[in-house]
C-alpha positions as CSV (number, residue, x, y, z in Angstrom):
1,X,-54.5,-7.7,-42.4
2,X,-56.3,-4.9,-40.7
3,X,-54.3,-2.5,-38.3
4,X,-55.1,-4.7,-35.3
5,X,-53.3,-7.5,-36.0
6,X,-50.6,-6.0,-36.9
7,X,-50.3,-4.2,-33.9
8,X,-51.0,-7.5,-32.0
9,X,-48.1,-9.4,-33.9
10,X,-46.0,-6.2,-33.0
11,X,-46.6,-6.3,-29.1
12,X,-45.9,-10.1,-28.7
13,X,-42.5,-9.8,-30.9
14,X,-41.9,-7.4,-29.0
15,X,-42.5,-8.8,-25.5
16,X,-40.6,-12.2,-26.9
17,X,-37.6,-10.3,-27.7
18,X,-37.8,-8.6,-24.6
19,X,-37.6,-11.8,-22.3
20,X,-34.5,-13.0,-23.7
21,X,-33.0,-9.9,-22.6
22,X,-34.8,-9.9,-18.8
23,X,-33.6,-13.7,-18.7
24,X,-29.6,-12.6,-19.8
25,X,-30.3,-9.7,-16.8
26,X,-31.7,-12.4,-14.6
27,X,-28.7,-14.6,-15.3
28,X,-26.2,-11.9,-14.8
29,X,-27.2,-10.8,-11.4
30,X,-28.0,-14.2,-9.8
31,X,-24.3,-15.4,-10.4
32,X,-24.1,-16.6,-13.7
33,X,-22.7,-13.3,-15.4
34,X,-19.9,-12.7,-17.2
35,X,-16.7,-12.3,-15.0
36,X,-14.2,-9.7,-15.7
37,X,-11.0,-10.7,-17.0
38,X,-7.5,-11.4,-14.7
39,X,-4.7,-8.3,-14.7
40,X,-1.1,-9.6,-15.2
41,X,0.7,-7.8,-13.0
42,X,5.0,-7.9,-13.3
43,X,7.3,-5.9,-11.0
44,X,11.1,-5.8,-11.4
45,X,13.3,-5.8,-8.9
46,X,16.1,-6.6,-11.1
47,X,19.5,-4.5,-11.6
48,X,19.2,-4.6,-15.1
49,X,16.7,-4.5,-18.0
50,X,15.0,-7.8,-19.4
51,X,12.8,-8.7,-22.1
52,X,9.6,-10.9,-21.0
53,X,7.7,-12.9,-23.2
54,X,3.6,-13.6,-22.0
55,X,1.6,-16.5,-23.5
56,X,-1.5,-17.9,-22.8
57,X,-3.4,-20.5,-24.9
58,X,-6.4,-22.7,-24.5
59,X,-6.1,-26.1,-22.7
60,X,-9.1,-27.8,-24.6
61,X,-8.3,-26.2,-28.5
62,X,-4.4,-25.2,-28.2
63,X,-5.4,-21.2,-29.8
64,X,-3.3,-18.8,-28.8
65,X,-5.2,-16.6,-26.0
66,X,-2.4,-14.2,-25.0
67,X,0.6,-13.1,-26.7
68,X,2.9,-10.6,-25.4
69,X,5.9,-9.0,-25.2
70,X,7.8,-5.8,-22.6
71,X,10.8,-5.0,-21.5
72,X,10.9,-4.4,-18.3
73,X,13.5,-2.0,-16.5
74,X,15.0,-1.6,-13.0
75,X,12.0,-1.2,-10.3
76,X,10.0,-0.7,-12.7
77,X,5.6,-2.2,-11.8
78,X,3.2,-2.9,-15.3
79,X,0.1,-4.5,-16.3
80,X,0.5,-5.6,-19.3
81,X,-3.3,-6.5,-20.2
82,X,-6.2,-9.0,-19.1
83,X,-6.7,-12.3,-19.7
84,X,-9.8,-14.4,-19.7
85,X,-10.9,-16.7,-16.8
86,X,-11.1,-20.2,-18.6
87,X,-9.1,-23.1,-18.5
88,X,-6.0,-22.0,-20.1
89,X,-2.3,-22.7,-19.9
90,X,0.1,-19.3,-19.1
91,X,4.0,-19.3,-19.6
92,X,6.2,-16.5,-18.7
93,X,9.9,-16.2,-20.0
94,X,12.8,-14.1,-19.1
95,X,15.1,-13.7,-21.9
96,X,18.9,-14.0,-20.4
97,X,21.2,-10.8,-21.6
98,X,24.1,-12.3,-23.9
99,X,27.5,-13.4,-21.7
100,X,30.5,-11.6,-21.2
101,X,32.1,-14.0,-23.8
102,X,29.3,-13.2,-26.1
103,X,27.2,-16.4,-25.5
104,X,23.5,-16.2,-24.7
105,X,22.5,-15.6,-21.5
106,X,19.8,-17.9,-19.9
107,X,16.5,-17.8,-20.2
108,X,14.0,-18.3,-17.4
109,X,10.6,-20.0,-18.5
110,X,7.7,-20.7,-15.8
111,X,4.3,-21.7,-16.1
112,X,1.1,-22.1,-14.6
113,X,-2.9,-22.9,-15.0
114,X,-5.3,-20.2,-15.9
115,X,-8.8,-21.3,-14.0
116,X,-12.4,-19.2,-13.8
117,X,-11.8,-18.6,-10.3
118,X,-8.0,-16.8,-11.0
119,X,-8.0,-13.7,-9.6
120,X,-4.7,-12.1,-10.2
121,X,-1.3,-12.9,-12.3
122,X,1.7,-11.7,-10.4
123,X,4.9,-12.0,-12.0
124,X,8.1,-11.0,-10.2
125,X,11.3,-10.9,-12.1
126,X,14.8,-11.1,-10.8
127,X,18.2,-11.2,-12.2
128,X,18.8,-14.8,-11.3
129,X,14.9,-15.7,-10.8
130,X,11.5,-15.7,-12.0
131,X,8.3,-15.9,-9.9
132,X,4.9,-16.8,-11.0
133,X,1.7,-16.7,-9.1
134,X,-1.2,-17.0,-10.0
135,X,-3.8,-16.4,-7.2
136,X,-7.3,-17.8,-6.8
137,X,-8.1,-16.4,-3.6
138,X,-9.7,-12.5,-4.2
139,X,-8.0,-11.3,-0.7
140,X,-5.2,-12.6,-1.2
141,X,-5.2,-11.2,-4.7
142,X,-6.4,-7.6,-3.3
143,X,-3.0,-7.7,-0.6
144,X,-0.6,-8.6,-3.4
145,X,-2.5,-5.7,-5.6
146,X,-1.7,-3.2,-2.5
147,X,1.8,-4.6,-1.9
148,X,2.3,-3.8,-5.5
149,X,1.1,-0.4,-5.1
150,X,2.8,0.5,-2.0
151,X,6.2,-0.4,-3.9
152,X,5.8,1.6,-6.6
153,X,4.8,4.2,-4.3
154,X,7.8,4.3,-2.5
155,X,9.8,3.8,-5.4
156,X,8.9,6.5,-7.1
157,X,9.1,8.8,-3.2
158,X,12.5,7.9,-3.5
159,X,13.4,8.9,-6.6
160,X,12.1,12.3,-6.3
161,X,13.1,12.8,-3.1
162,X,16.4,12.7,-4.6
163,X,15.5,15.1,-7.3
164,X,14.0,17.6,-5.0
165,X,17.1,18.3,-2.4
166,X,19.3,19.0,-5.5
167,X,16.4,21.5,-6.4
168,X,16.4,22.8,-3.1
169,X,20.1,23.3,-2.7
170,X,19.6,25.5,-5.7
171,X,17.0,27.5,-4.7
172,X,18.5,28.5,-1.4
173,X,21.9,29.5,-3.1
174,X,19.9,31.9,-5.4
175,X,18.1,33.3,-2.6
176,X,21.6,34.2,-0.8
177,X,22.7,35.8,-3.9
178,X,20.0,37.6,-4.3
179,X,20.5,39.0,-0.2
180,X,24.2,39.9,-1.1
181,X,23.6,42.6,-4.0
């Protein structure tokens, strides 16, 4: 084989395994791409602290697409992770705290239908409820994001607006003591 042909049989692999990757770019930009995956979003507005069991598993095979666990505290917002836009089945549970007589307490279970056109997973939990939604519609998915955000916003403004008049208080009374001497 003379260096011709080799370079010849070198240019057309080349340009061969260079269209497969034009036609994946072609296929990505013209709507076929890959979607990115669907935030779970929970948000307490409980009195008291509660474990929360995720899953998520494939309607067609039954596998196991999402297993997780938090606990979630008073006021407190999380994303717990992604999950992927196919046909899949999505339970949320609230485990109950134990009774005063030392029974179990109840556990809340919901569920709902994972599709490719989900756009958000908002779970609220409550002490004597659990709310899940799962939104499809990417404005209503972008207000519920911001709603989120603006609670935990003024959430946490309250909180240190609390810590910062104690602070304040403080600081003033060492000033005067300072004046004094």
């Amino acid at each position: 084989m003379n260096r011709r042909n080799v370079l010849q049989a070198i240019g057309v692999g080349a340009s061969v395994g260079l269209a497969g990757c034009f036609q994946g770019l072609g296929e990505f930009f013209t709507g076929g791409g890959i979607q990115p995956n669907v935030p779970i979003q929970l948000f307490s507005e409980a009195e008291r602290s509660y474990n929360v069991a995720i899953e998520a598993q494939e309607v067609e095979t039954g596998r196991k697409t999402h297993d997780d666990g938090i606990n979630m505290v008073p006021g407190e917002r999380a994303v717990t992770g992604r999950i992927e836009r196919s046909p899949q089945q999505f339970r949320v549970t609230r485990f109950g705290h134990d009774g005063e007589e030392g029974g179990p307490g109840e556990d809340l279970v919901e569920t709902g239908r994972i599709t490719e056109d989900t756009q958000l997973v908002s779970i609220r939990i409550y002490d004597d409820a659990l709310e899940l939604e799962i939104i499809e519609d990417e404005d209503e998915a972008e207000a519920e994001q911001e709603e989120l955000e603006e609670e935990a916003n003024d959430s946490s403004e309250n909180s240190s607006d609390s810590t910062d008049n104690g602070s304040n208080d403080n600081e003033d009374d060492s000033n005067d003591n300072a004046s004094d001497d």
